[in-house]
N, C-alpha and C positions, 0 to 999 in steps of 0.2 A: 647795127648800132655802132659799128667801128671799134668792135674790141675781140681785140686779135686771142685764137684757141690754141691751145698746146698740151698735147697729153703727155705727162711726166713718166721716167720709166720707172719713178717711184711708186707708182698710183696715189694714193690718199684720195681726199675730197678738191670740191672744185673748187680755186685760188680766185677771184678776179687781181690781176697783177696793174693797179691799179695808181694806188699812194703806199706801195710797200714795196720792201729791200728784199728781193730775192737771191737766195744765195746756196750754192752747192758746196756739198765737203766730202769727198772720198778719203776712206780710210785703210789701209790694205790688212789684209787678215795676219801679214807678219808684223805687223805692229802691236808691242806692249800691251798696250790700252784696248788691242780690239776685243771684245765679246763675243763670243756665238749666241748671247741675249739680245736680242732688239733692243727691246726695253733698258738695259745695258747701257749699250748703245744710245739710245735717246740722251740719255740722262747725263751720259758725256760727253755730246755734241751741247747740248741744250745748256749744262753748266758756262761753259765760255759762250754760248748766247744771253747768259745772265750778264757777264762779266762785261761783254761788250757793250750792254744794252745801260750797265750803270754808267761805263765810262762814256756814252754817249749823253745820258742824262746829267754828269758829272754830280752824280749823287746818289748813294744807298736807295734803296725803295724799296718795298716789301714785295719785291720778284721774288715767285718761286717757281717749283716746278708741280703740275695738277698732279694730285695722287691718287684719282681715281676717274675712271673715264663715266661721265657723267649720259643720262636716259636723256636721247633728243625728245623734244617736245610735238614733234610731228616725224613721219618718216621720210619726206621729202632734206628735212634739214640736215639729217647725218650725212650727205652728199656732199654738201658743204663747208669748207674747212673753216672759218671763219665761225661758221655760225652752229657747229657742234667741236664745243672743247673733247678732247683726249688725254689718256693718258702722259706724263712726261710735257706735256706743252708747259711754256714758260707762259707765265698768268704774271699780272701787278692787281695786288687786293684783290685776288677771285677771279679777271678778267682775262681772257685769252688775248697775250698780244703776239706771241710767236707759236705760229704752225709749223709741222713737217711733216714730210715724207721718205721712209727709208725702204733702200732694198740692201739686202746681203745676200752675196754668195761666198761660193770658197775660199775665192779671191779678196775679198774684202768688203764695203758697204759704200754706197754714194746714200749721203743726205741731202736732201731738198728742203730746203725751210724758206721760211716769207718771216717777217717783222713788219708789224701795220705801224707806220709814220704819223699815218695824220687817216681821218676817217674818208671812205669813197663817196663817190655820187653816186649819193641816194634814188636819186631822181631816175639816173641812166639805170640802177641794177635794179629799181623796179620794172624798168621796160622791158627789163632780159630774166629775172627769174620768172619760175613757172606760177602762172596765175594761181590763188585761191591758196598760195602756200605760205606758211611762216618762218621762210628763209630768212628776209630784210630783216625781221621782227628778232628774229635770233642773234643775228649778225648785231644787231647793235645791243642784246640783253649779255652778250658774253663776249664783245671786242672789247680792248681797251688800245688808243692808239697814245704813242707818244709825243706828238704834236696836236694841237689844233689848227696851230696855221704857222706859216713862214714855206722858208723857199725849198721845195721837197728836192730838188736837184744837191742843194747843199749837204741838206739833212742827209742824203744819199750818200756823198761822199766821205761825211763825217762818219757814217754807221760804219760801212764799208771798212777805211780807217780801223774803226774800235774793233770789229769783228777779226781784222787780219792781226791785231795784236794780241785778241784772246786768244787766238786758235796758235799764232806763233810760242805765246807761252807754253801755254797747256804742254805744243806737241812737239 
C-alpha cells in the first residue's frame, strides 16, 4: 500500500507516520534534569511538547499530560500508538495528540515522540490494519489532531520551529 516500516529502538506501539511531526530528543544521563524514572522522564520531555504545542496553536488549550494509562478496548489495539493512550502522553480535552517512545541506559535516554497535525487516511489504514480488529475505531475514539486541513508541509515546519524553542528553553 506504499507505506514505508521502521522499527524504532524505542519500541512502543505501531506509529503510522503519516499527517504527523515526528521527532527525537536524547538526553545524557550527566544532565541535571535526567531521571533514572522513565516516567520522570516522560513528563519532562512531554512538558515542552506542551509548550511547543500551544506556541504552535498560538493559544492556551486545556493540554495536559494522561495520568493514568487507560484498559484497551480490544487486545489487538494496545499495539497501536495512536489508538491506546498511556501514561504521560500529552492529551487536548481527554484526547491523545502526542505519542512516545523511550529507552534509557546509563548513558542517558533517546525519546521518540509523534504529534498528530491533521487526521490520516482512513481509507489506506483500513487496508493495512488487521481485519475484524478495533484499531481505526480506536484511533479516531482517543486521537485528537491539531489541524483539519491546510498545508501539512508548513504546519511541519512551523511545529518543528515551536518544538526547537521549547526544548532550547527548558534545557
Amino acid at each position: 500500500s506504499g507505506i514505508d516500516l521502521a522499527k524504532r529502538p524505542t519500541g512502543g506501539g505501531v506509529i503510522f507516520h503519516l499527517t504527523d511531526y515526528a521527532f527525537s530528543f536524547l538526553l545524557p544521563s550527566t544532565h541535571p534534569l535526567f531521571s533514572q524514572n522513565t516516567l520522570e522522564n516522560y513528563a519532562l520531555v512531554n512538558s515542552c511538547v506542551i509548550t511547543a504545542i500551544e506556541n504552535f496553536l498560538e493559544e492556551k488549550s486545556s493540554l495536559a499530560l494522561l495520568q493514568n494509562d487507560p484498559i484497551p478496548s480490544d487486545p489487538i489495539s494496545q499495539h497501536f500508538c495512536m489508538a491506546k493512550p498511556t501514561i504521560y502522553d500529552v492529551t487536548i480535552e481527554g484526547k491523545k495528540v502526542g505519542g512516545a517512545a523511550q529507552r534509557r541506559t546509563k548513558r542517558g535516554f533517546l525519546h521518540q515522540g509523534s504529534i498528530s497535525l491533521m487526521p490520516p487516511p482512513f481509507d489506506l489504514l483500513k487496508k493495512v490494519l488487521p481485519p475484524n480488529s478495533d484499531v481505526l475505531n480506536q484511533m479516531k475514539r482517543h486521537s485528537h489532531y491539531l489541524m483539519r486541513k491546510g498545508d501539512l508541509t508548513e504546519a511541519k515546519k512551523r511545529l518543528k520551529k515551536a518544538l526547537i524553542d521549547a526544548f532550547e528553553k527548558k534545557f
